[in-house]
Each structure stands twice: as C-alpha cells, then as structure tokens.
C-alpha positions in Angstrom: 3.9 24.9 214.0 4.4 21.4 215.5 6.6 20.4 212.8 8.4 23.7 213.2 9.0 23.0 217.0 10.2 19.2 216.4 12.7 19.8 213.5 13.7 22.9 216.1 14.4 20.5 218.8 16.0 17.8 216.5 18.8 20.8 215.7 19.2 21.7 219.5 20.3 17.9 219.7 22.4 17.9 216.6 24.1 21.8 217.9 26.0 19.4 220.3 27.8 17.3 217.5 30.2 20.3 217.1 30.8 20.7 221.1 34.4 21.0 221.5 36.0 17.8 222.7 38.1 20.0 225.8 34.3 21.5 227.2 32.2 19.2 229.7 28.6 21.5 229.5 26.3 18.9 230.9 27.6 15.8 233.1 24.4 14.0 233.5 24.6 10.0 233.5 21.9 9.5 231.2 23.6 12.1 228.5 26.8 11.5 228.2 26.2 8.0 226.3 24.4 10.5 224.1 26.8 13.4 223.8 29.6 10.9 222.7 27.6 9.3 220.0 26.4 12.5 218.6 30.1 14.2 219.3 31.5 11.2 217.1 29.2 11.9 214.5 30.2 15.5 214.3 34.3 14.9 214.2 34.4 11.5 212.7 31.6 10.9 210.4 31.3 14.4 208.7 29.7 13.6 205.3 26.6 12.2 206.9 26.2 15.0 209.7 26.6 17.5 206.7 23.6 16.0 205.2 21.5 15.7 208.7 22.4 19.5 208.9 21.1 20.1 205.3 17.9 17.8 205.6 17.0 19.7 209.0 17.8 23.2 207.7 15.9 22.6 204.6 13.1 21.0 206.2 13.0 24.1 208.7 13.0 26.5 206.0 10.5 24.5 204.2 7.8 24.5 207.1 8.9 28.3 208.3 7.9 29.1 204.3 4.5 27.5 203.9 4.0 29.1 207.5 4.6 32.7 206.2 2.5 32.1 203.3 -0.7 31.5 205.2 -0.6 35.1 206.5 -0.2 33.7 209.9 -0.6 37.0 212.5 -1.3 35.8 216.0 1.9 36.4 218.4 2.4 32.7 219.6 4.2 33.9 222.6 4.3 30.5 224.1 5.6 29.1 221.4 8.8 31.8 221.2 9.3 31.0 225.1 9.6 27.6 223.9 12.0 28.3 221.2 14.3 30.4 223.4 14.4 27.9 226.4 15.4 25.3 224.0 17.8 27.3 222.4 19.2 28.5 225.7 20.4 24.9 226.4 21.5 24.2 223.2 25.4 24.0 221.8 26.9 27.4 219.6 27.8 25.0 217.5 29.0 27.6 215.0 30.8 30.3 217.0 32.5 30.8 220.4 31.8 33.8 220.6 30.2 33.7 223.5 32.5 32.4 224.9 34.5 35.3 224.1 31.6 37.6 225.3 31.5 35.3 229.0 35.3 35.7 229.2 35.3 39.6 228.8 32.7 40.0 231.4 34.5 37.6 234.1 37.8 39.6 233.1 36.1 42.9 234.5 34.1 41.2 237.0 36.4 38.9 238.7 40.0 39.6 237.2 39.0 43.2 237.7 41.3 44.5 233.9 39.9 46.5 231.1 38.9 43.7 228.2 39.5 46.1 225.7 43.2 46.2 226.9 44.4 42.9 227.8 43.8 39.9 226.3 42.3 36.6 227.4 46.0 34.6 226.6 47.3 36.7 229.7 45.0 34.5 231.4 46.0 31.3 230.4 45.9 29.6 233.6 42.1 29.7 233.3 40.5 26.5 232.0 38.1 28.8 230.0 40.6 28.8 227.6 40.9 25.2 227.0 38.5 25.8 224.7 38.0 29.4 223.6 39.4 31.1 220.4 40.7 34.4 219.5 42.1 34.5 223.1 44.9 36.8 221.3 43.0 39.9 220.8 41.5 42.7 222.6 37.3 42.4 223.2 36.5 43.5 219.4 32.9 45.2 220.6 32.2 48.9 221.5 32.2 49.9 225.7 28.1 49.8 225.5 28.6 45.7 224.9 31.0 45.3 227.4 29.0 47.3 230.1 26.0 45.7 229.5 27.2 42.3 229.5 28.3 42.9 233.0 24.5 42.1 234.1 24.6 38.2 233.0 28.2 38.5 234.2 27.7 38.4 237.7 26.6 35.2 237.8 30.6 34.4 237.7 30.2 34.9 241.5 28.2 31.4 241.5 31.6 29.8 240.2 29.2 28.0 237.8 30.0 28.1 234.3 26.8 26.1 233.1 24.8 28.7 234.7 26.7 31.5 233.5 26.5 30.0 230.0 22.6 30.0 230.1 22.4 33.6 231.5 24.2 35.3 228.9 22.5 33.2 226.2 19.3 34.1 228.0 20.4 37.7 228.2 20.6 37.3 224.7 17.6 35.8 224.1 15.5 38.7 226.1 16.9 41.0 223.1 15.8 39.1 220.6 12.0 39.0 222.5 12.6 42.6 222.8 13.0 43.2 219.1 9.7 40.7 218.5 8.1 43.2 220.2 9.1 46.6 218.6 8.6 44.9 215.2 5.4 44.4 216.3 4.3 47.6 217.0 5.8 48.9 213.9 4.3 46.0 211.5 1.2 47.1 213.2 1.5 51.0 212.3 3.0 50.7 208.9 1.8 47.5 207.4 -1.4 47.0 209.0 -2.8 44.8 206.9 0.5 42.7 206.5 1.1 40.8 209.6 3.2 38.1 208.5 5.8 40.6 207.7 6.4 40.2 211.8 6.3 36.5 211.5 9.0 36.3 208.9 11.8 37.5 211.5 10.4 35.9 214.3 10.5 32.7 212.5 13.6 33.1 210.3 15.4 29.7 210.7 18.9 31.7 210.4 18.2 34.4 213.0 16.5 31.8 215.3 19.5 29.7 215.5 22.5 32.7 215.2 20.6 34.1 218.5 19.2 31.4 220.5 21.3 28.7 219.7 24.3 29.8 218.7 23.9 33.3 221.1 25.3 36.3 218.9 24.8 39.6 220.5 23.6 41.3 217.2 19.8 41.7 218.3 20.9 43.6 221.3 22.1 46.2 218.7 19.4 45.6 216.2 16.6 45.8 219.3 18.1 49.4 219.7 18.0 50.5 216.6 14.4 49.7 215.8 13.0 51.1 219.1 15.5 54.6 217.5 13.3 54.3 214.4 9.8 54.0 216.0 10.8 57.1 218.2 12.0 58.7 214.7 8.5 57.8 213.4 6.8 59.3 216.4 8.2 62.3 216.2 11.0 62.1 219.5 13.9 62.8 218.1 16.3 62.4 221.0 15.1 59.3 222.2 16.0 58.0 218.8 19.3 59.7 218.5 20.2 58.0 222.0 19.0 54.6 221.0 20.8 54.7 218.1 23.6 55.8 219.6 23.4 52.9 222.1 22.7 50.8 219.9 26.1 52.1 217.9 27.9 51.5 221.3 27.1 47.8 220.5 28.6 47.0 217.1 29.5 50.6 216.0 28.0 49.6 212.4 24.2 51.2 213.3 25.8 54.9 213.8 25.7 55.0 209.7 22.2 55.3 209.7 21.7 58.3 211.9 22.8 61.1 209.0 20.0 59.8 206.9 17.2 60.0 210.0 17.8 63.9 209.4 18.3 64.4 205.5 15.0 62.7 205.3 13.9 65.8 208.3 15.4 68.7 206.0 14.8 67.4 202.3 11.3 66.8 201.3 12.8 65.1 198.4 13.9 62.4 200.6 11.1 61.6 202.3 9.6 59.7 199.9 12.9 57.4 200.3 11.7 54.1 202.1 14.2 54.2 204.6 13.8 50.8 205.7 14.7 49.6 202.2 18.1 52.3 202.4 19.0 50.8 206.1 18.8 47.3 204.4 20.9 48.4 201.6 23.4 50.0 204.0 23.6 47.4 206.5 24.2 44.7 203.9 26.9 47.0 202.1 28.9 46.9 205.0 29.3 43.5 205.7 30.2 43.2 202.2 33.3 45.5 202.8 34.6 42.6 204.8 34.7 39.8 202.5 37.2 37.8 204.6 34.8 38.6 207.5 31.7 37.5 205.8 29.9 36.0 208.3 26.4 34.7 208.4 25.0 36.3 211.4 25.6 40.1 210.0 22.6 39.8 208.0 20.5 40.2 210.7 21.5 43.6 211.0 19.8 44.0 207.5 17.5 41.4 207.6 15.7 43.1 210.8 15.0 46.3 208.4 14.4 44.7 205.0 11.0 42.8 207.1 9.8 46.4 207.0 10.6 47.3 203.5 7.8 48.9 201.3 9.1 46.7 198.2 8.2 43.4 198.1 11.4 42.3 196.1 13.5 43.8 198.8 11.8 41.5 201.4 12.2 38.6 198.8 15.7 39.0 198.1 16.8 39.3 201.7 14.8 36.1 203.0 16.5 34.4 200.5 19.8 35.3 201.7 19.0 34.4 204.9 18.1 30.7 203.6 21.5 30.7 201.7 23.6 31.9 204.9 22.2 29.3 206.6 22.8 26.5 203.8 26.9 27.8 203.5 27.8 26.3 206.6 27.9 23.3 205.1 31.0 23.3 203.5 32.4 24.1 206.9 30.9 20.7 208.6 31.7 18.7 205.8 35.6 20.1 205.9 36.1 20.4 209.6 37.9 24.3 209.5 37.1 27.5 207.6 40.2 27.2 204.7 40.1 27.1 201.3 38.0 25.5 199.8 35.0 26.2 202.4 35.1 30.5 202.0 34.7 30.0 197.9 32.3 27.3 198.5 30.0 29.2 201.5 30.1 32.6 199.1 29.3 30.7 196.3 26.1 28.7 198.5 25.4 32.4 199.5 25.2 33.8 196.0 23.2 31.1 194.7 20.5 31.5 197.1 19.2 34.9 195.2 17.9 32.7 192.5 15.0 31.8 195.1 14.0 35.0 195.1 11.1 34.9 192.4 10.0 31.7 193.9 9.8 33.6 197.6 7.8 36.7 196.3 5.4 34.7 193.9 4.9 31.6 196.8 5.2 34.0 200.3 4.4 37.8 199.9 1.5 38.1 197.2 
C-alpha cells in the first residue's frame, strides 16, 4: 500500500499540470517555482506529460491489481483519510465541474437567483468565470444536488475561494467515505467470505481520482442508492424508496432502478434475478445512450453495483472498463481539447480494455 500511496501522491502533483492558466489556487512562495514548471509541462510539452500520465496510471492500476488479488479485507481507514486529504488539495485536472457545482451554490447563496433559471454568463463580472466552462447553461443537476450543495456553499461567506474549493471537494469526499461504508456492510452480508470485493471500489484508481481529485458529485447519488438497496434487503421498503428517490433527486438516472425493486417483490420468478448484476447492466446502458456524452466518471454509477455482482465475469468485465476509462484520457492530454480525433480515439481506448477481462478474472477474483 506504500507504493499505492506514493504513485497517489506523484498524480496529486501531476493533477496541477492541467490548472488553467487564468486560476491562482495556491500562492505560496515556495510553489509557484513548482506550479510553472509542472504547468509548462502540461500546455507546452504534451507528448511527455501524456506518457507520465500513462506510466502513473498504469503503475496505479498495476499495484491496486496485485493488491486485490491478495484478498486483502482489513478497512485501512487511515489510509482512505490519507487518500481523500490528498485528493482534496489536489487539481480537477479533468473537469470543471466543480467549479460549475461552487458557482451554482454561490448563485443561491450570495446572488440569491434560482441556478436552474439563470445562467452563470449573466454573471460575468465575477472572476469565477475567468476560468469556468459551460457558463451558458442552466445547472444540469436535479433540485436534491442543488440543495444539498448549499451546506459546503456557505463557506462563500468567508470570501475565500481556496477554502470553498476544499469544502465542496471534501463534501464530496464524505460521500465517497459514506459509500465505503454501506459497501461494507453489504460485502459483509452477501459475500462474506469475499472481502476484497469492498477493496476493489475503495481502491479503484478511476473512482479514486474522478471523486477525490477531480470532485464529481456521482457518489453522493451512488452513496444513496446503495443505502436504498440495503434497506430493500432488510425488508424497509420506504426507507429505500426515499433513498432512492433522493438519490434520483441527484442525477435523475437512479429512479430506473426502483420498478425492478418491486417486480422482484411480486414475481417469484424474478427473484432469482441478481439485481446487482441488472443495476450494472442498466446503469451502463444509459450512459451508453449518450455517446457524445460518454464520459468516464458515469461508470461509477455501474461500477458501484457490478462490485456486488454474483457473477464473477460481471465484476471482471466492469473493472476492466474502469482501467480503460481511465487510460482514454490520454488522447485528450496528448491533443490539448476534446475534437476529433480524441472521441474515436478515447472510445476506441475504452473498448479495447474488455480484452483484459480474462486476464482480471483468472489473476484477481479466483
């Protein structure tokens, strides 16, 4: 886990080699010297910080693989408050969404206007915008996000935007700790004999760097969802209809599952349908029906179920695709913007990572 922790920290330092050129995060004396360089690698020297990003990924998938495959079970707790703090401070080098997420909050907060209404460009005198995108468009997440990112929100009233920064990638974070813990419980009950099946999310390079690093909000709706399905499993059915309807509030995409929650109740036919595995399937099928919206982080939303599947293949085949949405931005570094070629080239990355699969079931889940 050493190794895991130093090639961790080694892409914490290399998240800042995308930091936009218009945003000052940390103003420290001693860092700046190192910002530049690293900056200048990351706009100006593209080829070889493609292939630190690859040799870092891989070597992080490499360690996080021979991990899993020694059936590793003990919750290193102090090892996940390491990766989050680290994470917290890091650079979303992939996304601004966050960005996006800190503007809507101080747009209800201090600007006092709906963010599903107007539009960050109405605001243009705020230096915020300097360097966020999709400043054109409505907040594209349901009412529950909005409200609840009112909480890491309020720290607008500091007039600090480092610190605001840090508490809604922390607010994040706590999700993501949340969701450790309801895997837990249900690796426990369902797979007791299987522990690394909680490891393999915990430690999942791409989920461990879309969340803490890069600070996506999915596993606020994924933390929801799961807590639903261990209240399904014990029985209290409206607890998990409001969790998943919660959790729906998030992303919307989670309300599909809820129908199957009940057919499983009023068919004994379908209970012996792994629902895990279906959620999965379902999950993954909708991000597909957004090809020019492909993007890497909606696996989790599958990935967080498939952990739990009953088939061992299913498990295989989505780890890999986690390894290959990881790999695909590279095409993106190495170009510098998301047009053609980089969407072929990240899709065909993507699709190329299934042929891991045989070697992840035979090498990881015997």
């Amino acid at each position: 886990m050493i190794k895991f922790l130093f090639v961790w920290i080694l892409l914490c330092l290399f998240s800042f080699s995308q930091q936009d050129l218009n945003l000052t995060l940390y103003n420290f004396s001693w860092w700046n010297p190192i910002r530049i360089w690293i900056q200048h690698l990351g706009f100006y020297q593209r080829p070889l910080n493609t292939v630190i990003f690859l040799v870092l990924s891989l070597l992080l998938i490499i360690i996080y693989l021979n991990y899993i495959r020694k059936k590793h079970s003990t919750p290193e707790w102090n090892v996940l408050i390491f990766l989050t703090l680290s994470g917290v401070l890091a650079y979303p080098l992939f996304s601004y969404d966050v960005f996006n997420y800190l503007f809507n909050a101080k747009m209800v907060i201090i600007y006092h206007v709906n963010p599903h209404i107007k539009t960050a460009i109405e605001f243009a005198f705020d230096p915020l915008l300097r360097f966020m995108h999709n400043v054109q468009t409505p907040a594209p997440y349901a009412y529950g996000w909005t409200g609840i990112s009112l909480l890491p929100g309020l720290v607008w009233f500091s007039h600090n935007f480092t610190l605001t920064f840090w508490t809604m990638k922390l607010f994040v974070a706590l999700f993501w700790l949340g969701q450790l813990w309801i895997l837990k419980k249900l690796v426990n009950r369902l797979f007791p004999h299987e522990p690394w099946r909680w490891s393999l999310f915990a430690f999942c390079p791409l989920v461990l760097i879309e969340t803490l690093i890069v600070g996506h909000n999915d596993v606020v709706m994924m933390f929801s969802a799961l807590l639903s399905y261990w209240f399904f499993l014990n029985s209290n059915k409206f607890k998990s209809i409001i969790l998943l309807i919660f959790s729906a509030s998030i992303k919307y995409v989670t309300i599909l599952l809820l129908p199957f929650y009940y057919l499983q109740v009023l068919s004994l036919k379908a209970k012996r349908i792994d629902l895990p595995t279906l959620f999965s399937v379902i999950l993954l099928g909708v991000m597909l029906t957004r090809p020019g919206q492909l993007h890497s982080w909606y696996l989790i939303w599958a990935f967080s179920f498939a952990v739990l599947a009953k088939s061992k293949w299913v498990i295989s085949i989505f780890t890999a695709l986690t390894i290959g949405a990881l790999l695909r931005y590279a095409p993106y570094l190495y170009f510098g913007h998301w047009d053609p070629p980089v969407y072929l080239l990240r899709n065909l990355i993507w699709l190329g990572s299934i042929f891991f699969t045989p070697f992840i079931k035979r090498k990881m889940v015997k």
